[in-house]
C-alpha positions in Angstrom: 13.4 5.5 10.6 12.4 5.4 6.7 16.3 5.1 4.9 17.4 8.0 2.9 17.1 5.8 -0.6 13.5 4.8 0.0 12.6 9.2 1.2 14.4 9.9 -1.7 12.5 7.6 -4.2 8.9 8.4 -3.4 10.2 12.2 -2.8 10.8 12.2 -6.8 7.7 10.0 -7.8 5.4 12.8 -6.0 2.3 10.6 -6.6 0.3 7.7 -6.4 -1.6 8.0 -9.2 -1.8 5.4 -11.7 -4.4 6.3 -13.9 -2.4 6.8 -17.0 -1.2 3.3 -16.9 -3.9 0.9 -19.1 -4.5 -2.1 -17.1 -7.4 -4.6 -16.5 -7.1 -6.7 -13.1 -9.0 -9.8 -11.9 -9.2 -10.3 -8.1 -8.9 -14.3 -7.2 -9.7 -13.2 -3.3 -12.9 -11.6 -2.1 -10.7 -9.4 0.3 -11.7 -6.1 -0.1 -10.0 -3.4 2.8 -12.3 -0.3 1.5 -15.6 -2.8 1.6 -14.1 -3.6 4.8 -14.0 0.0 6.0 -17.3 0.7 4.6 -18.6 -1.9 7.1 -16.6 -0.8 10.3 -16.8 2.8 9.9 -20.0 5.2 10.9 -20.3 8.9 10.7 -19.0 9.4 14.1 -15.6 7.4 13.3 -12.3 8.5 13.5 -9.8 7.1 10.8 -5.8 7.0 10.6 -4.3 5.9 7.6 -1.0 5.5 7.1 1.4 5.5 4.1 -1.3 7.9 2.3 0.7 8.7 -0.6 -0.9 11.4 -2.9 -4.1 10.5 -1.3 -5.6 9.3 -4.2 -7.3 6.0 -2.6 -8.3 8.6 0.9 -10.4 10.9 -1.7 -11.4 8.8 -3.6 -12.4 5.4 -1.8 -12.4 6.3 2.4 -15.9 6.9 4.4 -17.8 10.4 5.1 -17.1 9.9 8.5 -16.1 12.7 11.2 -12.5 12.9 10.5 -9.3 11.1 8.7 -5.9 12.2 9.1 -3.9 10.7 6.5 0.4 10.5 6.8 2.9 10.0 4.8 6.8 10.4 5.5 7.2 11.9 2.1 6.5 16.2 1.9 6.3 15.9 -1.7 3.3 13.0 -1.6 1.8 15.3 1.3 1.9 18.4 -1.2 0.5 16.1 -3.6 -2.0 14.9 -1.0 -3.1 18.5 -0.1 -3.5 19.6 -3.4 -5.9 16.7 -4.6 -7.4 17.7 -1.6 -8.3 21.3 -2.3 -9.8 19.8 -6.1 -11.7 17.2 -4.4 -13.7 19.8 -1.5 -13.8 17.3 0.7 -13.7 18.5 4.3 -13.5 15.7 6.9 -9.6 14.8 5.9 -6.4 16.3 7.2 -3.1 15.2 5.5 0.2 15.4 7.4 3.5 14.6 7.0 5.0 11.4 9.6 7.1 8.1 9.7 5.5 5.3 10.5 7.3 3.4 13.0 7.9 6.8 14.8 4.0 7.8 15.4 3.3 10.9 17.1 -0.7 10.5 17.3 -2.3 10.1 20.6 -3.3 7.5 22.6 -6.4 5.5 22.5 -7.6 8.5 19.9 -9.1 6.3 16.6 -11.6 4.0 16.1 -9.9 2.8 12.8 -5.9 2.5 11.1 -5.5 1.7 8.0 -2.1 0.7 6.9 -1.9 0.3 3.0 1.7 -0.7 0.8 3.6 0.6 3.9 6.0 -0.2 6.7 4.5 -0.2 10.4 4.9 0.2 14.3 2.1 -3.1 15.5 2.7 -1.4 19.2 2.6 2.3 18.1 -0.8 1.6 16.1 -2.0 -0.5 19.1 -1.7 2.7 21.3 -3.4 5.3 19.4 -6.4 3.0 18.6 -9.2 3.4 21.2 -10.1 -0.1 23.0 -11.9 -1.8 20.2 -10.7 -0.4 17.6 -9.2 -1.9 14.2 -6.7 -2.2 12.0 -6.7 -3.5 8.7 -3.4 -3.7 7.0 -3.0 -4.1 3.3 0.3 -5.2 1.9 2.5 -6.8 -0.6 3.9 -9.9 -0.2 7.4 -11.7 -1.0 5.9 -13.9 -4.2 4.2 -10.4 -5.8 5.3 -10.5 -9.8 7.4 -13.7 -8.4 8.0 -15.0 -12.2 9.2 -11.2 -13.5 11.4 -10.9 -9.8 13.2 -15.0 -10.7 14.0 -13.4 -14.5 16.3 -9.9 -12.8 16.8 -12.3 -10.1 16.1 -9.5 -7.6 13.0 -7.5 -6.8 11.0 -6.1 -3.2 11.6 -8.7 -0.8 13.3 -11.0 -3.0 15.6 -12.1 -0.4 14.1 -11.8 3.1 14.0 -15.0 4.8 10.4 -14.5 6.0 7.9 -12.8 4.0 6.6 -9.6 5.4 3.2 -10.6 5.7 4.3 -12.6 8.5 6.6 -10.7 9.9 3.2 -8.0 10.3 1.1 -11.0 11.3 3.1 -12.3 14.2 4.0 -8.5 15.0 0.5 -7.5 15.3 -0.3 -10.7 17.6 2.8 -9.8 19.6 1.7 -6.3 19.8 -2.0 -7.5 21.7 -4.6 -7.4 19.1 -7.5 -10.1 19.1 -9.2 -11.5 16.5 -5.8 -11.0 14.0 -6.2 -12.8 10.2 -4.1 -13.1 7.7 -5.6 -13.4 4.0 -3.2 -13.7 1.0 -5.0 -11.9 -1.8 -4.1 -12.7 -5.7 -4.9 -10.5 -8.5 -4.5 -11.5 -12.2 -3.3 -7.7 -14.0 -3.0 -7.3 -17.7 -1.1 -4.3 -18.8 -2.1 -3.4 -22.4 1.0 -2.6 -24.3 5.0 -2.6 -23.0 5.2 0.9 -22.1 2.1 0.6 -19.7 3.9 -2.6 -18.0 7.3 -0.2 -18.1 5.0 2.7 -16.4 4.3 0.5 -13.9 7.8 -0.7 -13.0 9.6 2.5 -13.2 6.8 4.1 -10.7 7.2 1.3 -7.9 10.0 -0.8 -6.3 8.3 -3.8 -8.1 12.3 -4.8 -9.2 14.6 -2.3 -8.3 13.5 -1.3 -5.3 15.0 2.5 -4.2 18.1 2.6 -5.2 18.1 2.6 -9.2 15.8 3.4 -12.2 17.4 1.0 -14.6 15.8 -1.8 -16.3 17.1 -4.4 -18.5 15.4 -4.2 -21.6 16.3 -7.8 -22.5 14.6 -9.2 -19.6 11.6 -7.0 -19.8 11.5 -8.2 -23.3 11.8 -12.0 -22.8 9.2 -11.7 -19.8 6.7 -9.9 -22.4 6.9 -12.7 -24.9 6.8 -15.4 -22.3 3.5 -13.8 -20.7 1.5 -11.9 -23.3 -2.2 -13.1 -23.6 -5.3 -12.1 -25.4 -6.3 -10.0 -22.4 -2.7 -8.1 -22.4 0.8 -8.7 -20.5 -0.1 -10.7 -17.2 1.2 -9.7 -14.1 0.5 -12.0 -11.4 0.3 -9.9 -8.1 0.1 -11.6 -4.2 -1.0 -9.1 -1.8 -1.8 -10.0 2.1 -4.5 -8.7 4.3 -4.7 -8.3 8.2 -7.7 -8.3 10.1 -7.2 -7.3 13.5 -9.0 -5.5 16.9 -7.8 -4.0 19.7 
């Protein structure tokens, strides 16, 4: 199950929007998931992604294909979701409210998951997806905003003792897929001014995770004048990307 602190955190943020936050970004990895979906979807597919949150990206980026049920453990993203939904008019996409490593989809039932910033189930996924199918996981890695994490001393992941894009990789080989890669992906971000870098962190468990909204000013501060550039406050983001049929 999800814990309470981490329900509770995206229960309040209601969203996944970041659009009011002014950012450039430069990819360093031609890894692209939705270019990648483009290519393995038709108009007879059937898509599960999970960890939708508002359903921005679903809207805005997934396939005209014949259906996607997007989930989300949170009912306030799922709200979200729907209403977006309803502005949008698109038709082929359902949004419902489930936990990840407790699926309740059916077996052999999609041609497609897509996992994206979120916990998963290798053997659950492995089930619903019809022999064939596959799943293309998009995550963030241990070393993400590495420099920022070494300055609170703390941050998403900071401690585990194996990075998570391993622990998916060698999960998803356990579970049975063929074909499984693993891709790091780096992206350079610059956020334009403090309070869009601040935007940012307060919205995501970049550094504190789900358990508190507090950040030390100081530190923010001193990372700021260590990495401002011409192109803005650089962020140095480390992704991962899984590849992988059943």
């Amino acid at each position: 199950m999800i814990n309470d602190s981490e329900l509770d955190f995206y229960e309040k943020i209601k969203n996944w929007d970041f659009s009011m936050i002014k950012y450039t970004k430069e990819s360093l990895t031609n890894w692209n998931l939705y270019e990648l979906l483009k290519q393995s979807s038709d108009s007879d597919s059937i898509i599960l992604d999970l960890g939708t949150g508002g359903g921005e990206k679903v809207i805005e980026y997934f396939p005209d294909c014949k259906e996607i049920i997007a989930t989300d453990f949170s009912k306030e993203m799922i709200n979200t979701a729907n209403n977006n939904l309803i502005v949008s008019g698109r038709k082929n996409i359902i949004f419902r409210q489930m936990d990840n490593l407790n699926m309740d989809t059916p077996n052999d039932y999609f041609d497609i998951v897509v996992a994206r910033h979120t916990c998963i189930n290798a053997n659950q996924i492995y089930k619903t997806l019809k022999p064939g199918g596959r799943l293309f996981v998009r995550g963030v890695d241990k070393l993400d905003c590495w420099s920022l994490k070494l300055l609170f001393g703390k941050g998403q992941g900071f401690n585990d003792e194996k990075p998570i894009s391993l622990v998916d990789y060698e999960n998803i080989l356990n579970a049975g897929f063929k074909f499984v890669e693993l891709v790091p992906i780096h992206v350079r971000e610059y956020y334009q001014t403090k309070e869009d870098l601040m935007a940012l962190l307060l919205k995501t468990p970049i550094i504190n995770e789900f358990s508190d909204s507090n950040l030390d000013e100081e530190i923010i501060n001193k990372y700021i004048s260590q990495n401002t550039t011409k192109k803005g406050v650089l962020l140095i983001r480390r992704y991962y990307g899984i590849t992988a049929t059943k």
